[in-house]
C-alpha positions as CSV (number, residue, x, y, z in Angstrom):
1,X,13.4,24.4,1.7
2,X,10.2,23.7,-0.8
3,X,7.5,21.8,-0.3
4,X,7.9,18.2,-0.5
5,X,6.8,16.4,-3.8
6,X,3.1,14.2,-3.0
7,X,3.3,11.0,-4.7
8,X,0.0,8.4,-4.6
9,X,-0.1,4.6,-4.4
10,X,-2.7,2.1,-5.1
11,X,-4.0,1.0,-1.3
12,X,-4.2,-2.5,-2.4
13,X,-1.8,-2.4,-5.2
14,X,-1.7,-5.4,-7.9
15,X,-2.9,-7.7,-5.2
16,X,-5.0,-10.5,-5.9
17,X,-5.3,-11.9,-2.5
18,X,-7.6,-9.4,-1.5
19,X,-11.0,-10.0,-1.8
20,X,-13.2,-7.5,-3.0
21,X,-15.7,-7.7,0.1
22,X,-12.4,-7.0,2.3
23,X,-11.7,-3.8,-0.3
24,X,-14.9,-2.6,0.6
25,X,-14.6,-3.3,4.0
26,X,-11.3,-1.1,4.5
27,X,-12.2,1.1,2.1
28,X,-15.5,2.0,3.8
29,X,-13.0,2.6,7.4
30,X,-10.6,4.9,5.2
31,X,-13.7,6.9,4.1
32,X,-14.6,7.7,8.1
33,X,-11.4,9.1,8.6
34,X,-11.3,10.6,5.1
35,X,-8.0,10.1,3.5
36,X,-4.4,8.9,4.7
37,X,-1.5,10.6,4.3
38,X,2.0,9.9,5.5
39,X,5.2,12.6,6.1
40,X,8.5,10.6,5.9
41,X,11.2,11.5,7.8
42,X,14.8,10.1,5.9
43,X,17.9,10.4,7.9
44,X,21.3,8.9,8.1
45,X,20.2,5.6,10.1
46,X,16.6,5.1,7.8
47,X,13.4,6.2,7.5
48,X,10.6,6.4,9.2
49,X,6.7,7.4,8.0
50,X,3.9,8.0,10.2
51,X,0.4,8.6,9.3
52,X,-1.0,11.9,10.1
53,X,-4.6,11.2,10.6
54,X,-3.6,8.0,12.6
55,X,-1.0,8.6,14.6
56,X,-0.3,4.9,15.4
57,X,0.2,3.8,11.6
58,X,4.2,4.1,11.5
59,X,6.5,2.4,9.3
60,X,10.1,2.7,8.5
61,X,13.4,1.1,7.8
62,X,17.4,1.1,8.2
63,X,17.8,2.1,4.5
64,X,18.7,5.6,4.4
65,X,18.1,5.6,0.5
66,X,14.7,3.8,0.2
67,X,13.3,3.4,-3.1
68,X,10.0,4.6,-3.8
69,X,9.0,0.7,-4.1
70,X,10.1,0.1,-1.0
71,X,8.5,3.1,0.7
72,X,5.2,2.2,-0.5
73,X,5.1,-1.3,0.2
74,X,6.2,-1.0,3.8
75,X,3.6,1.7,4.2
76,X,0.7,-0.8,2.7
77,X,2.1,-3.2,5.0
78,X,1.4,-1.0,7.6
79,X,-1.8,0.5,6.7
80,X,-3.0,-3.5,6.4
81,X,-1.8,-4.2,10.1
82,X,-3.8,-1.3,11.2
83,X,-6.8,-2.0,9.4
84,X,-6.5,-5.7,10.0
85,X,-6.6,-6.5,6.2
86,X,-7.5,-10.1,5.0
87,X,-5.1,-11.6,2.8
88,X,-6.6,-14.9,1.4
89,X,-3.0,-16.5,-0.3
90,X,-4.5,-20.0,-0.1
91,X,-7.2,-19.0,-3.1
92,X,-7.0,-21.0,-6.2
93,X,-6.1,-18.4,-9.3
94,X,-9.9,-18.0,-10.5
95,X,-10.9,-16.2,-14.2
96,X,-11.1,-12.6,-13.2
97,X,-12.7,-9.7,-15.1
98,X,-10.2,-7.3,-14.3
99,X,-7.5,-9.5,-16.0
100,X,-6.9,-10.4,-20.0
101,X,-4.6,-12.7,-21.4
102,X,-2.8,-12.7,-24.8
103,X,0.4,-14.3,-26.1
104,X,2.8,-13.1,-28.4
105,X,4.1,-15.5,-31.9
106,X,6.4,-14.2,-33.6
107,X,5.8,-13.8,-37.0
């Protein structure tokens, strides 16, 4: 059998509700341990993913198909429970530099 495929995600993904003094904050942790990187097992009952540099980030689920979506967002999940990750969802939507807007007329 080959060598599994690596595949990335974005740690905090599209996110908003994450300030960017907690993204420091957990990135700066990450950094101590280096990088993190998961092996997922798939069988016929699920999945399950543990995190080889910290043993005790696991996730997993009864889908024995998961999607790649899926995969990644339950690991995030995960990798915020560990890292005890702020997630402010009671911010008001604010003007953000890393956003643009534009609407489309037709013509």
């Amino acid at each position: 059998m080959g060598k599994a495929k690596e595949n990335y995600a974005l740690l905090f993904g599209n996110n908003p509700d994450i300030s960017l003094d907690e993204r420091t904050r957990v990135i700066g942790e990450i950094q101590k341990i280096g990088k993190l990187t998961f092996k997922i097992n798939k069988h016929e009952e699920g999945w399950m993913a543990q995190c080889n540099e910290v043993s005790g980030i696991i996730t997993g689920n009864t889908n024995p198909n998961p999607t790649k979506v899926e995969i990644e967002s339950q690991i995030r999940d995960a990798i915020y429970a560990a890292f005890y990750v702020k997630v402010d969802t009671k911010r008001q939507e604010t003007e953000s530099a890393f956003l643009f807007g534009y609407s489309l007329h037709a013509v």
